[in-house]
N, C-alpha and C positions, 0 to 999 in steps of 0.2 A: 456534448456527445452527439455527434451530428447523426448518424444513424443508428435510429437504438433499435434496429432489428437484427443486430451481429453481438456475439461476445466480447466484449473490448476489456483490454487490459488499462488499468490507470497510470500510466508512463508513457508510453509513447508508442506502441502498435496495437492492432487489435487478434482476438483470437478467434477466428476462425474461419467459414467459409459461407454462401449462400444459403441458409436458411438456421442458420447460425445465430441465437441472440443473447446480445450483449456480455461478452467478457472480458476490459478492457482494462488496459493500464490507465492509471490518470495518477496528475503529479499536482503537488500542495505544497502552497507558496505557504513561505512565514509560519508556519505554524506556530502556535504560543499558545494551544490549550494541554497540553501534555502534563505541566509542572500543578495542574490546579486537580490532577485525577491520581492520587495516587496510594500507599497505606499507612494502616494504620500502625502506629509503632508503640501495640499496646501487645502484650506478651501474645496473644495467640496469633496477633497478626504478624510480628515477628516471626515465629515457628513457618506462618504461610508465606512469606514469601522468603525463607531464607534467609533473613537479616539479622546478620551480627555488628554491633558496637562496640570499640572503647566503650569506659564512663565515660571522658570527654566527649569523644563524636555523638555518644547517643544522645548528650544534651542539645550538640548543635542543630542535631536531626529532628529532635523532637520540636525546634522551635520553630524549622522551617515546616514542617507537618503542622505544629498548628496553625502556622502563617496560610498557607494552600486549603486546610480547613475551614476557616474562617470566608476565606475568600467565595468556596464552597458554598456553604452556609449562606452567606448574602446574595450566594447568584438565585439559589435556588428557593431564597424567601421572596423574592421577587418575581416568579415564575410567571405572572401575569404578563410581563413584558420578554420573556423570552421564549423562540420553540424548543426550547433542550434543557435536560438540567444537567447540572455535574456530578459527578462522584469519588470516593476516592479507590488506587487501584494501587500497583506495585511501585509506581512512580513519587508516592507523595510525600515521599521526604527530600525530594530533589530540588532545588532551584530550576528553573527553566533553564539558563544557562550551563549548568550542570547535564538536563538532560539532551539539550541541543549537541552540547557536545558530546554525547555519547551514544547517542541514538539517530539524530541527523545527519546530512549533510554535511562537512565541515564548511564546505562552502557554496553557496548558494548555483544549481546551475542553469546554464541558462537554454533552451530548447528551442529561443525563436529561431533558429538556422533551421529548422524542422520544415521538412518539406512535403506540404499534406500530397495522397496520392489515393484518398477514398474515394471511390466511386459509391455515390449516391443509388439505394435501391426505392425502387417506387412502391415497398410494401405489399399486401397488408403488413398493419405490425399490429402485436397482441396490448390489450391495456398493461399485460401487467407479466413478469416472468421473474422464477427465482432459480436459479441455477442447481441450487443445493438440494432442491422439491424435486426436481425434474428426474433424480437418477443420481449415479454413481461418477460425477461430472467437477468435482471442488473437491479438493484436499481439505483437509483441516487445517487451522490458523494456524501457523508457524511461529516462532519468535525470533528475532535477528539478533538478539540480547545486543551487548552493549558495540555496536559496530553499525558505520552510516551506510550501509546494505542492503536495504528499501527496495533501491530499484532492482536489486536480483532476485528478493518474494516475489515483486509484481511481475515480472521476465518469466521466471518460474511459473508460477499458479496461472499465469494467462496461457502459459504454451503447455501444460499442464491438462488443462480444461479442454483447450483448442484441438487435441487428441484425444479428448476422451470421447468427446462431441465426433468424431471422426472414423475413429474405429472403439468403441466403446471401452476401452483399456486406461483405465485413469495411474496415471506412473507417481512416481515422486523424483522431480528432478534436483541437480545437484547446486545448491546454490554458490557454494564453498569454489567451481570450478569457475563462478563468473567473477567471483570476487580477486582469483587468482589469475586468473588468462585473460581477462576481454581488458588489457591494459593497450592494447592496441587500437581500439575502437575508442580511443577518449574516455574512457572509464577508469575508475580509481578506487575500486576494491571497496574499504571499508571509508573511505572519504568521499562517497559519492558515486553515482554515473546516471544514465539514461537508459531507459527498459529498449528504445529503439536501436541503440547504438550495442544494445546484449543481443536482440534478435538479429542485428544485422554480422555479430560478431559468430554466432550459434552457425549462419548460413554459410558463412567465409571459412568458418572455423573446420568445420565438417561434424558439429552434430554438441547431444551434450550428456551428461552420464549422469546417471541417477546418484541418489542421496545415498546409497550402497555403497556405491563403487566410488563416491566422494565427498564423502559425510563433511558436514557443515561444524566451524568451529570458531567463528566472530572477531574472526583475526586474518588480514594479510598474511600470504602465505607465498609458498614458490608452488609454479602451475605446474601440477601432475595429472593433466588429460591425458590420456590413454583413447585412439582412434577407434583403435576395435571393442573399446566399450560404453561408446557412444549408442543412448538408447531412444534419444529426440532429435529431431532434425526440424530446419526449415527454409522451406519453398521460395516464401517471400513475406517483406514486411507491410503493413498496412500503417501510414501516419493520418491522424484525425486532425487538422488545423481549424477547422470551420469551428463559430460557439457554438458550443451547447450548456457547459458550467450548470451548475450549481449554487444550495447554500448552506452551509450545515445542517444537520436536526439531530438532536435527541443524544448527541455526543460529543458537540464541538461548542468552542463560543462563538461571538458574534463577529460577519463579516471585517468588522473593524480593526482584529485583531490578525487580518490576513493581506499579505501582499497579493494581487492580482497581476503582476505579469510574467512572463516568460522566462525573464532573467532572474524570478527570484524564489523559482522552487525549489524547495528543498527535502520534501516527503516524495513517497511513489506508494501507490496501491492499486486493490484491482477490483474491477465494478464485476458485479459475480448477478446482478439483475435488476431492474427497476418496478414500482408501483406504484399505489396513490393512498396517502390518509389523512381524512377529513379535508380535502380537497384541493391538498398537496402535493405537487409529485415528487420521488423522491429518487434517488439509486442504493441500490445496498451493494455497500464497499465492506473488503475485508481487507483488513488490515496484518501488519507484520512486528507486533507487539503481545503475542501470546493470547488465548483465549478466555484469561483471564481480565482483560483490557475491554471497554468498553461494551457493549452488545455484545456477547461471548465471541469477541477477539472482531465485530463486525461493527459499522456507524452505518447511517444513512445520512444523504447528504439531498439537498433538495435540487430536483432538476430544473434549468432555466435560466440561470445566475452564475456569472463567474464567479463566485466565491474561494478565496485563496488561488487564483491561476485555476480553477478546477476545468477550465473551457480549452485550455491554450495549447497541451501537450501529449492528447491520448491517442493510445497506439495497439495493433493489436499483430500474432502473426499469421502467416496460413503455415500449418503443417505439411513438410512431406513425409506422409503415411505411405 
């Protein structure tokens, strides 16, 4: 994240303007810690996350739940050797491949065509900044449910922020209208896109309409924007190219488990502020997996390190207010 004195979104532009910090998209290669976090499919954990079985299915469920348990279990009796532990959440009866397919990507994409265009500021910058501390500046975590939509939270919550920081009016914008219209900008609804390619769709487009006027529903759909109810706009986009990356902490597994380039991200979130613990620095990301996911719906990720592509493709945009 090359200037961490602006808000940037984890995708591919940043949010905001001159004395602005860090609200960013950023995008995550490979991911494959998803299927080892997920619940329990023990009668109350049932009840919480809504989960009904066949008898047949519930048996298959319960063996791949142990399986992600176990897995579990060993990461985290070894704790000595790693900075994070596991847990399990809504996901843990899933195969990895089962949730990749439902929740990523369908196909890997690729953002090195990205054309950085950050002008560098010469600071100061603060040690440490939390977006959510600061005011009334972050929505609450969202959940995209079963639809590869990513990059429209991060698109969303970044230009979201980027306005509130602006004229102090924190909106809820419409994710459902990017998954439906920005097929023009190379984007692909619920199989993908790029948070750059939504803000430069938002600019072209003539604006974008709140979650009101075009409530989210985790399915392609046919585009019904409406002009004159258009309640975001944007100026222009900001692309980060330079490194800045990361490495997990305290939510993800180990770099090993991640592709590091360009062509093979397949997550988007959004960097909402960074600090430091026990002599670490780190960013705190939120994510678009419900606030029952991970750090109540949040990871931090360590600053420095491209870990999983986290250096290659963050972006953020300027609002016009």
């Amino acid at each position: 994240m090359a200037s961490i004195s602006r808000p940037r979104c984890r995708y591919h532009r940043r949010c905001g303007r001159k004395g602005v910090h860090l609200l960013f998209l950023l995008f995550l290669g490979g991911l494959s810690f998803a299927s080892a976090s997920c619940f329990l499919p023990s009668s109350p954990s049932l009840l919480q996350n809504n989960k009904q079985y066949s008898l047949e299915e519930y048996h298959q469920r319960l063996q791949i739940f142990l399986s992600n348990k176990r897995r579990i279990d060993k990461h985290n009796a070894d704790a000595g050797n790693h900075t994070f532990r596991m847990g399990l959440n809504q996901f843990s009866d899933m195969t990895f491949a089962e949730f990749r397919k439902k929740f990523l990507w369908r196909e890997p994409q690729d953002c090195s065509a990205t054309k950085g265009n950050l002008v560098r500021s010469t600071g100061p910058y603060p040690s440490a900044i939390d977006w959510r501390k600061k005011g009334n500046y972050v929505t609450p975590v969202k959940n995209q449910g079963p639809c590869g939509s990513c990059w429209t939270f991060s698109t969303t919550g970044c230009l979201e922020s980027a306005i509130a920081i602006a004229t102090g009016k924190l909106l809820e914008l419409s994710e459902q209208q990017l998954v439906d219209c920005a097929q023009a900008f190379n984007n692909h609804g619920c199989s993908g896109g790029l948070p750059s390619q939504a803000f430069e769709y938002i600019l072209y487009n003539g604006g974008l309409m709140d979650e009101d006027g075009y409530p989210y529903h985790a399915s392609n759909g046919t585009c019904k924007f409406q002009p004159g109810k258009a309640v975001a706009f944007v100026k222009d986009v900001v692309n980060i190219t330079q490194p800045w990356g990361g490495k997990i902490r305290s939510a993800l597994p180990s770099s090993s488990q991640c592709d590091k380039t360009p062509d093979k991200v397949n997550h988007a979130v959004l960097a909402v502020g960074f600090g430091e613990e026990e002599g670490l620095p780190y960013w705190i990301v939120k994510n678009s997996w419900g606030a029952s996911w991970g750090m109540d719906g949040y990871f931090l990720i360590e600053r420095g390190k491209n870990m999983c592509g986290l250096a290659d493709c963050a972006s953020y945009p300027v609002p016009r207010v």
